[in-house]
C-alpha positions as CSV (number, residue, x, y, z in Angstrom):
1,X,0.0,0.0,0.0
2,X,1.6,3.8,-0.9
3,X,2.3,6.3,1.7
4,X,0.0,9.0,1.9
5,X,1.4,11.9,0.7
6,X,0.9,14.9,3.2
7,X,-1.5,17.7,2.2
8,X,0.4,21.1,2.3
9,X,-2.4,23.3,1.6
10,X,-1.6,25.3,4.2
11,X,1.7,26.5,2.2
12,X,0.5,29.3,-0.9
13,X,3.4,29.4,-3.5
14,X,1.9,32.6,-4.2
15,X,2.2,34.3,-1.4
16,X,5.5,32.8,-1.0
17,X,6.6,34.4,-4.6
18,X,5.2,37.9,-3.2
19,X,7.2,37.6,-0.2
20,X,10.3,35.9,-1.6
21,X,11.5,39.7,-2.7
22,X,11.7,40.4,1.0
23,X,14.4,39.1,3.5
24,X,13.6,37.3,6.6
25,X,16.1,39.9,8.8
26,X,17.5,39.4,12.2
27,X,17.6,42.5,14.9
28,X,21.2,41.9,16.3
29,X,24.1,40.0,15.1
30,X,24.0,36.4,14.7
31,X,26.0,33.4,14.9
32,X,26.3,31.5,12.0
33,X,28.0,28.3,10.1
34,X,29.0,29.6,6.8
35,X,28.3,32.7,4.9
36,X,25.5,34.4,4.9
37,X,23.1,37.5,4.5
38,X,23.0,38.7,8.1
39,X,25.3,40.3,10.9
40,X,27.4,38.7,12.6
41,X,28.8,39.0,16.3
42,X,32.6,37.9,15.4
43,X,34.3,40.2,13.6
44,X,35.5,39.4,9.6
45,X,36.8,40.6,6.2
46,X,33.3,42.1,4.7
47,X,33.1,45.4,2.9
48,X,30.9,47.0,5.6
49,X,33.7,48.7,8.0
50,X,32.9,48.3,11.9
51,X,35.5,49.6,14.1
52,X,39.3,50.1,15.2
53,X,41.1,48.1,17.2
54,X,44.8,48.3,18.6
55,X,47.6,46.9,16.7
56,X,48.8,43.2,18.6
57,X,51.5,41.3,17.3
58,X,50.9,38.7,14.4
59,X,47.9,41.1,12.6
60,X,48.1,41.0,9.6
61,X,49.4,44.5,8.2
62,X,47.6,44.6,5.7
63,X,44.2,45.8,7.4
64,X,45.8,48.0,9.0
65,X,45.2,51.7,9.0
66,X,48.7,53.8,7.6
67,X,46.5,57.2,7.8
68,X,45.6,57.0,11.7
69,X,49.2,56.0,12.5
70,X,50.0,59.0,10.5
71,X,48.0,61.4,12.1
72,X,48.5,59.4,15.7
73,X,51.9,57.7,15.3
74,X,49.8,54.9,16.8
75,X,48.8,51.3,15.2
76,X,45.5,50.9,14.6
77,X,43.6,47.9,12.8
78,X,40.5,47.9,11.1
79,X,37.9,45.5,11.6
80,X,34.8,44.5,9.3
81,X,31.5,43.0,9.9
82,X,31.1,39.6,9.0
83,X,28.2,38.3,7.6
84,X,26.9,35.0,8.5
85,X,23.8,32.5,8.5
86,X,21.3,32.6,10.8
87,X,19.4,29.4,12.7
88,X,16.0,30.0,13.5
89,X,13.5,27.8,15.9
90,X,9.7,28.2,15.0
91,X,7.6,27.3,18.1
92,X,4.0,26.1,17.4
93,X,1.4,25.6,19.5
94,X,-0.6,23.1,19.5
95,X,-2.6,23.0,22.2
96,X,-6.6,21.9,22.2
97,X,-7.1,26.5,22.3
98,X,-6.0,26.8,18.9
99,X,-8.9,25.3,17.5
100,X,-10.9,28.3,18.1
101,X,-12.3,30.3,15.5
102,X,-15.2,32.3,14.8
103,X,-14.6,32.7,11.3
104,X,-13.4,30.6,8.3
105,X,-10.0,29.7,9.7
106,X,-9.0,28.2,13.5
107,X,-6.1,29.8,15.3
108,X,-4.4,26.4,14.4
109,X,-5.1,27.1,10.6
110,X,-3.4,30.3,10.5
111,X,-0.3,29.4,12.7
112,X,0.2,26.8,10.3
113,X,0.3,28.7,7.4
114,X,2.7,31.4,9.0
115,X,5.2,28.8,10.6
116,X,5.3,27.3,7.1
117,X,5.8,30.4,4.9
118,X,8.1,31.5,7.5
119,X,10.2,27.9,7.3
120,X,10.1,28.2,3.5
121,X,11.5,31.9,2.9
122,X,14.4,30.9,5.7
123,X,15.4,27.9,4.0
124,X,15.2,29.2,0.4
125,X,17.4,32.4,1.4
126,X,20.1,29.6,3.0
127,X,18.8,30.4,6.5
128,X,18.8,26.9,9.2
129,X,15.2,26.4,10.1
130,X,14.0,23.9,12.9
131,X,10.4,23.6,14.5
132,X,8.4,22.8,17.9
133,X,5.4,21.1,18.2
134,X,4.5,21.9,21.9
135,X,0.8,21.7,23.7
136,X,1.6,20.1,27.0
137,X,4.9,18.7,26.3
138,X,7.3,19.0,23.5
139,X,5.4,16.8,20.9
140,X,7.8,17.3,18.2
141,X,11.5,19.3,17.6
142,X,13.4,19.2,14.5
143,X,17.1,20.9,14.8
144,X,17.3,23.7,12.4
145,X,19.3,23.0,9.1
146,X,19.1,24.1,5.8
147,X,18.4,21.6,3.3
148,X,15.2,21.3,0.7
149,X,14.9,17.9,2.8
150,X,15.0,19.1,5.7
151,X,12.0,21.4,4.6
152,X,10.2,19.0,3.4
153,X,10.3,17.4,7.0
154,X,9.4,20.5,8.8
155,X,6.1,21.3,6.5
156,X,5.3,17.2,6.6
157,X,5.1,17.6,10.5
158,X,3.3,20.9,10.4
159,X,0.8,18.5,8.1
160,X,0.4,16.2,10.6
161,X,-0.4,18.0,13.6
162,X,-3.5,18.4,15.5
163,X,-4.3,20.6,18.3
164,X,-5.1,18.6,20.9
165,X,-4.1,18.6,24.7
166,X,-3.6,21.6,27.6
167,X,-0.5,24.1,26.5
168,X,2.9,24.4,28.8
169,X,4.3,26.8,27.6
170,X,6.3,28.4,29.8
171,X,8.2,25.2,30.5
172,X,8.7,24.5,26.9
173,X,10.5,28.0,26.4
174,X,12.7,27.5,29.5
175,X,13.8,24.4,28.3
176,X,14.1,25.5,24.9
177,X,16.4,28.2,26.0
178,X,18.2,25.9,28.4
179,X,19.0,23.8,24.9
180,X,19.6,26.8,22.4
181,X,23.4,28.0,23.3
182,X,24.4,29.6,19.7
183,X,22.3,33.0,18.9
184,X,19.3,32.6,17.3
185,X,15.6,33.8,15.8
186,X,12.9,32.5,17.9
187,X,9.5,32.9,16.3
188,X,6.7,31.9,19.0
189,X,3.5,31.7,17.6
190,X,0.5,30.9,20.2
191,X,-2.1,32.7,21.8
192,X,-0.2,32.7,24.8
193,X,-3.1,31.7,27.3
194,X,-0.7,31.6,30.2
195,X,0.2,34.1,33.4
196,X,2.2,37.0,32.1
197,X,4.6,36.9,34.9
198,X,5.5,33.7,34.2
199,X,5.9,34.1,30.4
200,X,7.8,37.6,30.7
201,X,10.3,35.1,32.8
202,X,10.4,32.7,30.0
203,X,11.3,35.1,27.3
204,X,14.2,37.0,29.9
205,X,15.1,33.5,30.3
206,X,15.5,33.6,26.3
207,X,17.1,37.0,25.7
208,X,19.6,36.6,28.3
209,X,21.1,33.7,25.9
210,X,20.9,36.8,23.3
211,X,18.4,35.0,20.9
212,X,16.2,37.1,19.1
213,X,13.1,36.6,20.4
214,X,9.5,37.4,18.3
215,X,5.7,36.1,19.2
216,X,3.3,35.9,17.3
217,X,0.5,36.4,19.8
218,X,-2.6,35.3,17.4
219,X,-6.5,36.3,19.1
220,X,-10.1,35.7,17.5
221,X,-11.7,38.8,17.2
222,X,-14.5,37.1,19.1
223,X,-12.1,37.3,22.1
224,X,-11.7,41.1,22.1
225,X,-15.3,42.4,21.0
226,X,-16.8,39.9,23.5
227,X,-20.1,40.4,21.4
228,X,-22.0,38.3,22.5
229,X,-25.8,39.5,23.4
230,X,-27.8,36.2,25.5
231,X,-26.5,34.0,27.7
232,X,-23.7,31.8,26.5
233,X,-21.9,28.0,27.7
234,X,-18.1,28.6,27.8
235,X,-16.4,25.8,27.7
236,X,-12.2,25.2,28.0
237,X,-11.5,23.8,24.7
238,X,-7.8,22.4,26.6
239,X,-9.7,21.2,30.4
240,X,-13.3,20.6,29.0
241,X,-14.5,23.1,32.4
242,X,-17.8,25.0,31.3
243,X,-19.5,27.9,32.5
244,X,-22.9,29.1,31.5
245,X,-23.3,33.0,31.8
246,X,-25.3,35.7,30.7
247,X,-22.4,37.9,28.9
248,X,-23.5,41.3,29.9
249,X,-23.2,40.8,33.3
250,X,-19.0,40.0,33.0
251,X,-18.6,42.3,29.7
252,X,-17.0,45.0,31.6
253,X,-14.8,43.2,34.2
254,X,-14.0,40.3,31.2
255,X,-12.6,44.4,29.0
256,X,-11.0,45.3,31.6
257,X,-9.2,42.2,32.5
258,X,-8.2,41.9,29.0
259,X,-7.0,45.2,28.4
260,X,-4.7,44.6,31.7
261,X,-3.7,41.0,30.2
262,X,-2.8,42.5,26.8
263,X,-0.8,46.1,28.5
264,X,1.0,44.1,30.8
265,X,2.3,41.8,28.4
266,X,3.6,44.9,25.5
267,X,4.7,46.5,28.4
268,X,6.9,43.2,29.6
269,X,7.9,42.4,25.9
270,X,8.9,46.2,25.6
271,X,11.2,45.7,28.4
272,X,12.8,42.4,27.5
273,X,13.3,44.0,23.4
274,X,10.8,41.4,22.4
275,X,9.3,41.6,18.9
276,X,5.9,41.2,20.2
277,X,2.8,41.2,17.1
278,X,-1.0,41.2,18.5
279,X,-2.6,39.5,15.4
280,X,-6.4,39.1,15.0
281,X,-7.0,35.9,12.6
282,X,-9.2,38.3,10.2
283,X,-6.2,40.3,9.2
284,X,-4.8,38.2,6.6
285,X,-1.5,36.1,7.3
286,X,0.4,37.5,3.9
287,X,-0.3,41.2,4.9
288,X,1.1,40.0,8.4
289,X,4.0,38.6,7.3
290,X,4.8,41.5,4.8
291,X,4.5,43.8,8.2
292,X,6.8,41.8,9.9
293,X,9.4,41.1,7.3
294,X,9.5,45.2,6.2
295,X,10.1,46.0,9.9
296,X,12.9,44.0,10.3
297,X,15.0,44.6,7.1
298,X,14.0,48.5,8.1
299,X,15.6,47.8,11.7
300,X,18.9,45.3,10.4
301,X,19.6,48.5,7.8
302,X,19.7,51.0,10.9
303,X,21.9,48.6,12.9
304,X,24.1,48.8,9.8
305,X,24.8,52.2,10.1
């Protein structure tokens, strides 16, 4: 009997053709294997010019500076960015909450596609890319590399996962930063349904390691208008705990309490230099992504200065 071939259709060639002519760009110097398009933290032999250094014997002469000496009688080196390839970890979550939707597409649905348009643009631009598959444990982690294979393997898994189960994840990113010692991107894309405190810990926990930390913090705009007019049966789509209330009485304290939620976490991610991206599932995931990737080549040209 033939394997099934996984469906992709969560992958759009044509968006990714639209977004191809955009770099996905880092916000501080990487770490990389090989050459690459991005900045790295060790110093090389690029065009772009960094800094001077003091002369110590065994440089080679030849990058260093005969001018300054002449106007300082003092021996200066100079030193040049180099550039290098960047490994990137998409984290997916797949808990039972991103089933929700109130429109065409779940939470699920749209994570997907980003995480794969995302793995697809890295790889084709020479980028490592891994993935994690996480709801209350890690359910799946590829190591990021580079190959068309490897790509293949990443959107195969992101074909075969299900939301299902309650989400952890504030152990998976302390453990995931516990693993990840070499600088990297870290895309988290979730609808973060845990205690602020303890996720402003986890991505400290990540940016003390230097990575380069962005969420993708995807709501339903269900979940913000709270429009709901006769009495309604919550239920916890990850503990299966219901609640039947009329939502007029809680509207006010439920605004309020997200208002606080959603402050306190921009206000935590602002602190920790955390790309942080409120995105409502009706917005569109190209237009998203075309945000995203604009900012960031906008922000890796002004570190270049």
């Amino acid at each position: 009997m033939p394997l099934k071939t996984p469906n992709w259709d969560f992958l759009d060639m044509g968006v990714i053709s639209r977004l191809s002519r955009l770099t996905v760009s880092v916000r501080m110097p990487m770490l990389g294997s090989v050459t690459g398009i991005h900045r790295s933290a060790t110093r090389g032999s690029s065009v772009e010019f960094a800094e001077y250094r003091k002369y110590a014997p065994g440089d080679d002469l030849k990058f260093l500076d005969w001018r300054v000496f002449a106007r300082t009688d003092r021996f200066y080196m100079k030193e040049f960015e180099a550039d290098t390839n960047l490994r990137c970890y998409v984290v997916l979550d797949t808990s039972a909450s991103m089933k929700f939707t109130s429109g065409a597409l779940t939470r699920f649905d749209f994570a997907r596609r980003l995480a794969g348009t995302l793995a697809h643009l890295l790889v084709h631009q020479g980028d490592a890319t891994g993935l994690v598959c996480f709801a209350d444990k890690t359910l799946q982690e590829l190591p990021p590399r580079r190959t068309p294979t490897h790509l293949r393997q990443v959107l195969n898994t992101l074909a075969e996962a299900k939301p299902e189960g309650e989400s952890n994840l504030s152990k998976t990113l302390h453990e995931l930063a516990e693993r990840i010692r070499q600088r990297s991107l870290v895309v988290i894309i979730s609808d973060l349904f845990t205690e602020v405190p303890e996720l402003l810990e986890c991505f400290k926990h990540l940016r003390f390691y230097k990575h380069d930390v962005c969420a993708f913090h995807l709501l339903d705009r269900q979940e913000f208008d709270f429009d709901f007019n006769r009495p309604v049966r919550f239920v916890d789509m990850e503990t299966g705990m219901d609640l039947i209330t009329d939502p007029a009485v809680v509207r006010e304290a439920y605004g309020d309490a997200l208002n606080d939620y959603l402050e306190t976490l921009k206000h935590g991610c602002r602190e920790f230099d955390v790309d942080y991206r409120l995105t409502y599932l009706d917005q569109g995931y190209e237009g998203v992504l075309t945000s995203f990737l604009l900012e960031r080549i906008k922000r890796a040209k002004g570190g270049r200065r």
